[in-house]
N, CA, C and O atoms as a GROMACS GRO file, in nm:
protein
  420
    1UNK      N    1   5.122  -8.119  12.964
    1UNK     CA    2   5.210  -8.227  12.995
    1UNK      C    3   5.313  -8.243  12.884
    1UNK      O    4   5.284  -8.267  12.768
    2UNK      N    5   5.458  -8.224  12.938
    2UNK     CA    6   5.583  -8.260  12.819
    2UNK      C    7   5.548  -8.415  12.804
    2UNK      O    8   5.510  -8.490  12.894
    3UNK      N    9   5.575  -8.455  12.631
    3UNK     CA   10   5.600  -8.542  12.579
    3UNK      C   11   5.756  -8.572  12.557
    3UNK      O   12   5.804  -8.500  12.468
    4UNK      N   13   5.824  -8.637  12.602
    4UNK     CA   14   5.941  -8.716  12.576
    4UNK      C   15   5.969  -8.786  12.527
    4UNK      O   16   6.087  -8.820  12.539
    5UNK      N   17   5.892  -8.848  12.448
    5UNK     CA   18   5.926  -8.970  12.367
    5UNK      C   19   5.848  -8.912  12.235
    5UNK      O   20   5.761  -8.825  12.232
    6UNK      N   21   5.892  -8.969  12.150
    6UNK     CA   22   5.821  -8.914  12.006
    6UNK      C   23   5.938  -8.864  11.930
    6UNK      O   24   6.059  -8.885  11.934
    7UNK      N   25   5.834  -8.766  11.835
    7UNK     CA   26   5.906  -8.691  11.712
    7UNK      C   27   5.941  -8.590  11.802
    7UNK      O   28   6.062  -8.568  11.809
    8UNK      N   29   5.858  -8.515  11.884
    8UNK     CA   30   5.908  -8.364  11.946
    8UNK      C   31   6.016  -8.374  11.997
    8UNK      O   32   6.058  -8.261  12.021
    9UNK      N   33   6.098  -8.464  12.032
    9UNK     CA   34   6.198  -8.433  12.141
    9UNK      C   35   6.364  -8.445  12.014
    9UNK      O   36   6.479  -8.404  12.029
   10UNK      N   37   6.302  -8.514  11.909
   10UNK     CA   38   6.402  -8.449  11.824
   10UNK      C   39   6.479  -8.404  11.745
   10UNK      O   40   6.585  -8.442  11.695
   11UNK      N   41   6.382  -8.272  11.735
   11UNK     CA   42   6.441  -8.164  11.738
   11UNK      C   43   6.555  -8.082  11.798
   11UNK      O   44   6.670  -8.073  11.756
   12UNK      N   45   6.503  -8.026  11.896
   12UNK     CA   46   6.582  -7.991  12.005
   12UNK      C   47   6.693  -8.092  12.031
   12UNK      O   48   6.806  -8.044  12.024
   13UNK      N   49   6.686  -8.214  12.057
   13UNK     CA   50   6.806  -8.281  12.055
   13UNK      C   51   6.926  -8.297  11.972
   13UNK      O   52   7.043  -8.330  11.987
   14UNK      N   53   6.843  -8.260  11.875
   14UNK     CA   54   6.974  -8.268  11.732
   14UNK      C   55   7.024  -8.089  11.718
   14UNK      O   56   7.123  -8.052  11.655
   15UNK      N   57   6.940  -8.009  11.784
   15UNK     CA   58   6.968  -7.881  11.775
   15UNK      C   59   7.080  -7.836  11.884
   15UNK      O   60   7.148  -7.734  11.882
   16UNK      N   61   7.079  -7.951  11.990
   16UNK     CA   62   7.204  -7.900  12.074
   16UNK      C   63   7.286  -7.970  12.052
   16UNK      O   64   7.392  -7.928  12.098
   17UNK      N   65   7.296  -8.087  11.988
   17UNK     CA   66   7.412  -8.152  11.955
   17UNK      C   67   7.461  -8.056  11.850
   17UNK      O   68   7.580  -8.030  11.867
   18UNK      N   69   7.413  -8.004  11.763
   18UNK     CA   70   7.483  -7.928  11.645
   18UNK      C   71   7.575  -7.821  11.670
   18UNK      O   72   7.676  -7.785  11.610
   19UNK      N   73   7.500  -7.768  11.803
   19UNK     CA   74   7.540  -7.610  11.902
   19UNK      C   75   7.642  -7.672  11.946
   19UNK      O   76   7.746  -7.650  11.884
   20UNK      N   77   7.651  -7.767  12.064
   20UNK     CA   78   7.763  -7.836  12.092
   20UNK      C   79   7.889  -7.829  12.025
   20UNK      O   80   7.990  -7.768  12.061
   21UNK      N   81   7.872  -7.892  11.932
   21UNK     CA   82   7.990  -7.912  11.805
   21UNK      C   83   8.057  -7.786  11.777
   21UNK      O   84   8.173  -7.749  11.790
   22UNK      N   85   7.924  -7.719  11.724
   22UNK     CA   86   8.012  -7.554  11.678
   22UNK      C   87   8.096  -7.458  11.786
   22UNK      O   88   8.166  -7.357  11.774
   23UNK      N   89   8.054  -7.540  11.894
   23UNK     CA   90   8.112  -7.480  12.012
   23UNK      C   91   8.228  -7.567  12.073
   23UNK      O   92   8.247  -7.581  12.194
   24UNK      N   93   8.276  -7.602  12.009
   24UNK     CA   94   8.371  -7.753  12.074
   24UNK      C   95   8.474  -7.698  11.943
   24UNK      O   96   8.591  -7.673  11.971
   25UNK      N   97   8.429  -7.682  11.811
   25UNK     CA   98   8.478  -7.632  11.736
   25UNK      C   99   8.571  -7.464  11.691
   25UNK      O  100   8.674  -7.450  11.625
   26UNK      N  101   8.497  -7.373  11.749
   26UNK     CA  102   8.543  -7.270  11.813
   26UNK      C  103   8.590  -7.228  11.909
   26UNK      O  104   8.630  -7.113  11.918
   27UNK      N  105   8.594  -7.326  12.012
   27UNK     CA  106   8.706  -7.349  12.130
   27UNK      C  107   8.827  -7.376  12.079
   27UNK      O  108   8.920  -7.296  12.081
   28UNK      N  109   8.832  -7.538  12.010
   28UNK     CA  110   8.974  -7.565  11.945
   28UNK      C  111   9.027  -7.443  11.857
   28UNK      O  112   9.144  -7.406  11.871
   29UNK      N  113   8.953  -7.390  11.780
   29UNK     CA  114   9.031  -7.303  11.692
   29UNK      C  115   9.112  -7.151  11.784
   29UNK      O  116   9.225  -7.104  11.788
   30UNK      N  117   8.973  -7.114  11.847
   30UNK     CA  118   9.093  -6.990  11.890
   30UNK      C  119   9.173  -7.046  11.984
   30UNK      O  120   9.260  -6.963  12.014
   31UNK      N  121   9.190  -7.176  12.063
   31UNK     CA  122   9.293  -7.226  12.166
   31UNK      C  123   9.379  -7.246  12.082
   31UNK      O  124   9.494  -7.233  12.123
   32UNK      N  125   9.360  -7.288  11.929
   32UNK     CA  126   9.497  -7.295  11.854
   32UNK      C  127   9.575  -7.136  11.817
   32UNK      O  128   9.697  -7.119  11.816
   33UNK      N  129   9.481  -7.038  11.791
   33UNK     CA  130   9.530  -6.938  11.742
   33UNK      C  131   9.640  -6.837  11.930
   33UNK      O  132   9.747  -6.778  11.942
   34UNK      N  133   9.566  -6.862  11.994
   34UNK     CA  134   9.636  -6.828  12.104
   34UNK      C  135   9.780  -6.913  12.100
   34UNK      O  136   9.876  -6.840  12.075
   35UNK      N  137   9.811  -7.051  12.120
   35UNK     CA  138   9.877  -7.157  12.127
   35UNK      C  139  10.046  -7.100  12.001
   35UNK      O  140  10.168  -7.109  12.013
   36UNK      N  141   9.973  -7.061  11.922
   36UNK     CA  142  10.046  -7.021  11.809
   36UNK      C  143  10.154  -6.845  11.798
   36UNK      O  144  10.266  -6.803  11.769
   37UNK      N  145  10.020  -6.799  11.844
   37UNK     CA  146  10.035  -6.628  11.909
   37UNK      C  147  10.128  -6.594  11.983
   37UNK      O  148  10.196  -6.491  11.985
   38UNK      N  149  10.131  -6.777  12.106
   38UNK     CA  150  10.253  -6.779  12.233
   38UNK      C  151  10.382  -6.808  12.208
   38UNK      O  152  10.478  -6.814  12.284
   39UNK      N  153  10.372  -6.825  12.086
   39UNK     CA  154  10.551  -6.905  12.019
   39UNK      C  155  10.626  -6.778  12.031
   39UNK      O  156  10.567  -6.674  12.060
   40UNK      N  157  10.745  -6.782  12.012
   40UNK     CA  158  10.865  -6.645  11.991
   40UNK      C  159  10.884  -6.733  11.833
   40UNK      O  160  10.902  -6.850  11.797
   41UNK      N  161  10.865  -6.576  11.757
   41UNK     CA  162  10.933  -6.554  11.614
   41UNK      C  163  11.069  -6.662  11.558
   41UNK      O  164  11.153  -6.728  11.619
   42UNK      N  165  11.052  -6.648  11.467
   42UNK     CA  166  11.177  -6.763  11.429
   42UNK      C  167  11.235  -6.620  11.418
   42UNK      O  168  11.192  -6.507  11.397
   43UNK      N  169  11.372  -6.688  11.446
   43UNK     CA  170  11.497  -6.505  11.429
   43UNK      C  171  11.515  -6.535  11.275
   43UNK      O  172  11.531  -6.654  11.250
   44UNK      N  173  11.517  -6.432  11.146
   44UNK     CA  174  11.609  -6.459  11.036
   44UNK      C  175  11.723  -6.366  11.028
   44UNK      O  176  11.757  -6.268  11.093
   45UNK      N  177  11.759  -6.415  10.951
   45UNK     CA  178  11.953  -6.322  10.927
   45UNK      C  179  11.889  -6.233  10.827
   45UNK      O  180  11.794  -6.223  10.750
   46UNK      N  181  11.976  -6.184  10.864
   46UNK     CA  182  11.912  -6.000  10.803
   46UNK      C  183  11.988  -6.039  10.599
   46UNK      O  184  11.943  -5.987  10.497
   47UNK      N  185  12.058  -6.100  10.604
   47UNK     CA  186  12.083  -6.146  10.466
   47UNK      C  187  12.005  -6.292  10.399
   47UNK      O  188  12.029  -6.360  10.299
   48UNK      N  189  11.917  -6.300  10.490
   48UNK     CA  190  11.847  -6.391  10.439
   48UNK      C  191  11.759  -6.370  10.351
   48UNK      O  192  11.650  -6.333  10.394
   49UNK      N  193  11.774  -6.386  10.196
   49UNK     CA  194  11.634  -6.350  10.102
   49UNK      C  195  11.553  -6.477  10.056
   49UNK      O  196  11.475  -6.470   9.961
   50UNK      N  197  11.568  -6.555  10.104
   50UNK     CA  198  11.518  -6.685  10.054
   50UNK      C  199  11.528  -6.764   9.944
   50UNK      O  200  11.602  -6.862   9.949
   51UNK      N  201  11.455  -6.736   9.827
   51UNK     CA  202  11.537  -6.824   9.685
   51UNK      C  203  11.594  -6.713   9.672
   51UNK      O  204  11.710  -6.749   9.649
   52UNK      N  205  11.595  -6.536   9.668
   52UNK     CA  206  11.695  -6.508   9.604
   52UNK      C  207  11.800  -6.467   9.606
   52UNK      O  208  11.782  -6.366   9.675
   53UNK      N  209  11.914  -6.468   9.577
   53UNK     CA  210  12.053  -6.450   9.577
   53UNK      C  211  12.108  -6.318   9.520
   53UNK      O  212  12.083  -6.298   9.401
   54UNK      N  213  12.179  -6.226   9.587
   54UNK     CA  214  12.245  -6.086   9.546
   54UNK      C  215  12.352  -6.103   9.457
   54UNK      O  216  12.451  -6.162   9.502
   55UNK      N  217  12.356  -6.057   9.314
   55UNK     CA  218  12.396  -6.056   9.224
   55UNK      C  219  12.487  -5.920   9.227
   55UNK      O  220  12.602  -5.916   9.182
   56UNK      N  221  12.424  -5.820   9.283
   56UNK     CA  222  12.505  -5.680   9.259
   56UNK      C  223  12.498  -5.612   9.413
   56UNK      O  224  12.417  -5.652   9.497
   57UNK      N  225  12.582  -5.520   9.435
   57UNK     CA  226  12.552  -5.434   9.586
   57UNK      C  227  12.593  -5.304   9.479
   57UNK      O  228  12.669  -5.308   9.383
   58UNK      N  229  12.519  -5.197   9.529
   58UNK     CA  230  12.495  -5.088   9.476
   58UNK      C  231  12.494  -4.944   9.570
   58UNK      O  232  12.395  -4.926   9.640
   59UNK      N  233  12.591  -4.854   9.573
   59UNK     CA  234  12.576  -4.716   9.647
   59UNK      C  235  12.428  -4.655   9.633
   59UNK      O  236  12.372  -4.606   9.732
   60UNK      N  237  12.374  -4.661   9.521
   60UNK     CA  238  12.244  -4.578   9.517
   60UNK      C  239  12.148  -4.642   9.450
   60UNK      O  240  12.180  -4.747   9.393
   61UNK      N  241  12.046  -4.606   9.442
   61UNK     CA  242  11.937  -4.646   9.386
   61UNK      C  243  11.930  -4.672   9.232
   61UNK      O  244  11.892  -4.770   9.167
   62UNK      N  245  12.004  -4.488   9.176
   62UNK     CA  246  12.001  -4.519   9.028
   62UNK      C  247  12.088  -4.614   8.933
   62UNK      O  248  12.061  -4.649   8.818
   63UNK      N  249  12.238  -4.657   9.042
   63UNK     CA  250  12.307  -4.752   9.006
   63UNK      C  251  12.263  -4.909   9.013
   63UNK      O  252  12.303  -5.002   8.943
   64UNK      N  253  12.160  -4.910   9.126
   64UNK     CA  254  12.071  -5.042   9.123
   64UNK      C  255  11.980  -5.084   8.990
   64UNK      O  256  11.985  -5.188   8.923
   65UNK      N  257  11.879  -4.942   8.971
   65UNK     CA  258  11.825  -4.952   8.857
   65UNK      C  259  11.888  -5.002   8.724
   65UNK      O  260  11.837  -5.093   8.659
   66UNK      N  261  12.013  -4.932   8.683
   66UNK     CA  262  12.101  -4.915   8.594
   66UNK      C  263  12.108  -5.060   8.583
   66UNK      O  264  12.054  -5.112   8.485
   67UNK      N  265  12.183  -5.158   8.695
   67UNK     CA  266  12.226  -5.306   8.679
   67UNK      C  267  12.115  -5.387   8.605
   67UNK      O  268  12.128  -5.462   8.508
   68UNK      N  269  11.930  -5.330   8.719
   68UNK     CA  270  11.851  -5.430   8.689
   68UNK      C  271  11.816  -5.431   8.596
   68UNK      O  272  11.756  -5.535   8.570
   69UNK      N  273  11.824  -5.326   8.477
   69UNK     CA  274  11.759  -5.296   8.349
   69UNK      C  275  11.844  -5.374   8.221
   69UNK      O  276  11.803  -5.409   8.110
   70UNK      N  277  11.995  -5.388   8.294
   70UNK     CA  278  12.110  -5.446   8.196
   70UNK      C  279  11.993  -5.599   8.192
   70UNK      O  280  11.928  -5.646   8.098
   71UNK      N  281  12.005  -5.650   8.355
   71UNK     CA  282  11.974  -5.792   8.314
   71UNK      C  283  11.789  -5.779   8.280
   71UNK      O  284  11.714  -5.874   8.258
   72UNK      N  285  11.774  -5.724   8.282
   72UNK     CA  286  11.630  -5.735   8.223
   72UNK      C  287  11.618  -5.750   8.070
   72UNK      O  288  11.559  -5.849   8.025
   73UNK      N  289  11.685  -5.632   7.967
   73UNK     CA  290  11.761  -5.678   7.866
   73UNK      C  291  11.787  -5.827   7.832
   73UNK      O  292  11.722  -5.875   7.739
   74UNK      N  293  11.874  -5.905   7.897
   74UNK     CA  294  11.877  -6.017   7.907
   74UNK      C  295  11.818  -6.121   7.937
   74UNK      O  296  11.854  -6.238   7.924
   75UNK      N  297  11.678  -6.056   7.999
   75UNK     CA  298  11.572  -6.200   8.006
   75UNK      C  299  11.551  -6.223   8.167
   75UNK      O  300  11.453  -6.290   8.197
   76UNK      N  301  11.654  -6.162   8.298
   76UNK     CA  302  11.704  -6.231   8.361
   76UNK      C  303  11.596  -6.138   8.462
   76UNK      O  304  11.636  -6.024   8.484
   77UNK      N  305  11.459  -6.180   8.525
   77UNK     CA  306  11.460  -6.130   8.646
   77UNK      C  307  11.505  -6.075   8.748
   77UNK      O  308  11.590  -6.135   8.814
   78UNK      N  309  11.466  -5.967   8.783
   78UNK     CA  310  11.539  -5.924   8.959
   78UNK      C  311  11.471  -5.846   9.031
   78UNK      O  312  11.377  -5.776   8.994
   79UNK      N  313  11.520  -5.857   9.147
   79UNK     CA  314  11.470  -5.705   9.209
   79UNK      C  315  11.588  -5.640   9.352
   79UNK      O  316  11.690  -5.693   9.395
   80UNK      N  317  11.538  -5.542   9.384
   80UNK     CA  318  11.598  -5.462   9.455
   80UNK      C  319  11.554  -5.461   9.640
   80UNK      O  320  11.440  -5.467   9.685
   81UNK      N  321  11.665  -5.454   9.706
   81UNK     CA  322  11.656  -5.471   9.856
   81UNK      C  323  11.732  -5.361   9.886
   81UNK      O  324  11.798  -5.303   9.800
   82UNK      N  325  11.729  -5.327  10.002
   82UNK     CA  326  11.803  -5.205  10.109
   82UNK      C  327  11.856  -5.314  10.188
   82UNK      O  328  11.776  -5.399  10.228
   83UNK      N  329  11.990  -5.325  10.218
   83UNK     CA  330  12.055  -5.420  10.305
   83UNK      C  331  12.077  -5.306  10.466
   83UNK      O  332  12.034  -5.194  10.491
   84UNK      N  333  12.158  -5.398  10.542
   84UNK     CA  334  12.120  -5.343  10.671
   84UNK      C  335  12.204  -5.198  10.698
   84UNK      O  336  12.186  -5.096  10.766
   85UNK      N  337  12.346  -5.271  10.565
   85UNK     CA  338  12.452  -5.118  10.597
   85UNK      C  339  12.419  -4.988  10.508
   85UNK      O  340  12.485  -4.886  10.490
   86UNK      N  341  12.274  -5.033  10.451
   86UNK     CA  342  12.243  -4.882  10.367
   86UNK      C  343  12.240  -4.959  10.204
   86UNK      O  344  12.137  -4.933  10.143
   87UNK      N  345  12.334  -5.043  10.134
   87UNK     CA  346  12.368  -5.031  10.020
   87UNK      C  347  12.228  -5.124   9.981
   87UNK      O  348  12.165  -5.194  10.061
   88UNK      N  349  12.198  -5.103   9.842
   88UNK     CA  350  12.125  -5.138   9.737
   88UNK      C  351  12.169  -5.267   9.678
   88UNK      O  352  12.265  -5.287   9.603
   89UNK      N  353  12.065  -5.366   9.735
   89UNK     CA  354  12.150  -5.518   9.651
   89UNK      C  355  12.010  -5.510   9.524
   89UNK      O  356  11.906  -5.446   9.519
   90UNK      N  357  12.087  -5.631   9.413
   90UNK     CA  358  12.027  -5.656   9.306
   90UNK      C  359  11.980  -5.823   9.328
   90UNK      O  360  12.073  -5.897   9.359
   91UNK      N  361  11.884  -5.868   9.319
   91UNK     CA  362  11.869  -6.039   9.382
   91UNK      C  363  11.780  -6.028   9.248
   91UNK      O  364  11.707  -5.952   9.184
   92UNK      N  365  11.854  -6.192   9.250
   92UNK     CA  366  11.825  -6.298   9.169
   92UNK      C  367  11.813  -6.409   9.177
   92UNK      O  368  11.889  -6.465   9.257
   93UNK      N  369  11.710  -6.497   9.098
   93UNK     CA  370  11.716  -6.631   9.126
   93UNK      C  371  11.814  -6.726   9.116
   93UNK      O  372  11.874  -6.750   9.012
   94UNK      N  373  11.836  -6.787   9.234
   94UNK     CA  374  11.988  -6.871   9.226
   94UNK      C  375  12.010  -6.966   9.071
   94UNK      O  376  12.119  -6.998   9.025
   95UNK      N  377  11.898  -6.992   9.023
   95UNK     CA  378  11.944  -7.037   8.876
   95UNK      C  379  12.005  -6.948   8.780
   95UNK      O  380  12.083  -6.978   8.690
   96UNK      N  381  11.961  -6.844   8.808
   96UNK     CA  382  12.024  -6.722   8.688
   96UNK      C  383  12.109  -6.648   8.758
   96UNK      O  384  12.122  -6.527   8.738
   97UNK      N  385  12.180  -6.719   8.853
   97UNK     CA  386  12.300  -6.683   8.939
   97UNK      C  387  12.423  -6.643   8.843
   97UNK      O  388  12.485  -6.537   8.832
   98UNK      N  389  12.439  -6.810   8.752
   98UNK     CA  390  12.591  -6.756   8.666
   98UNK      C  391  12.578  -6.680   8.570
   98UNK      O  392  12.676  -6.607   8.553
   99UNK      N  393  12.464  -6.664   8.470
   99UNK     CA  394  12.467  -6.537   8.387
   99UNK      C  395  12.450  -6.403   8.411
   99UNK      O  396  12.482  -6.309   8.339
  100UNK      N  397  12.389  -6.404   8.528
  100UNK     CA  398  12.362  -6.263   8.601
  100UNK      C  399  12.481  -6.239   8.621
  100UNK      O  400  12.505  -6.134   8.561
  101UNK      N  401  12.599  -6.289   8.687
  101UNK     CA  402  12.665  -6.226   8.766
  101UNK      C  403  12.787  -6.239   8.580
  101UNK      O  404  12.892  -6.180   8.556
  102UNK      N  405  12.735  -6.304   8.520
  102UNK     CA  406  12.884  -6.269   8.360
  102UNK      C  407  12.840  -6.119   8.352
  102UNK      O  408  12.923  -6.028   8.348
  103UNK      N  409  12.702  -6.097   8.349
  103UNK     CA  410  12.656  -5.994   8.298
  103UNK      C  411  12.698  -5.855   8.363
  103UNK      O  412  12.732  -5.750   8.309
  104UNK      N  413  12.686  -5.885   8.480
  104UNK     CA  414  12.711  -5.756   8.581
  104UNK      C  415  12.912  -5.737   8.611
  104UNK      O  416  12.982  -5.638   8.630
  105UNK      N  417  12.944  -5.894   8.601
  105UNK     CA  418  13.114  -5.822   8.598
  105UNK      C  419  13.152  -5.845   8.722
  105UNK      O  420  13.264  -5.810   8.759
   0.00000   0.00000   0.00000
């Protein structure tokens, strides 16, 4: 004969409420990850670098190098991108915008 009333019953009761949850819980999440999956891309501009700002455009690689090593010399972070028409930009942080660019000319 099942007992229903008592200690035995819970157990099991608190064991499907817990299941419940984790399952109420893993519903919401991958319905969010789908939900998210369904968006279209934000478009960016192909000159978009975010904080940093192109200081130099460069024919080749070793002329890129050449610039970044001047301002490195100088303290001044950078780095190097392939833009869309081929050329070699030099980016920098928009604070070290005006000495970068005394430096480079």
């Amino acid at each position: 004969m099942l007992a229903l009333d008592g200690p035995y019953v819970i157990g099991p009761v608190v064991a499907l409420m817990v299941t419940g949850f984790l399952a109420l819980l893993l519903h919401r999440a991958l319905h969010r990850q789908e939900a998210e999956a369904a968006r279209p891309p934000v478009p960016s501009r192909p000159d978009d670098y975010g904080l940093l700002v192109p200081v130099a455009s460069c024919r080749d690689r070793v002329d890129a190098d050449l610039v970044r090593e001047h301002l490195a010399t100088a303290g001044i972070r950078s780095t190097l991108t392939t833009g869309v028409d081929g050329r070699i930009r030099v980016l920098v942080f928009a604070d070290a915008l005006d000495r970068a660019r005394r430096l480079v000319g």
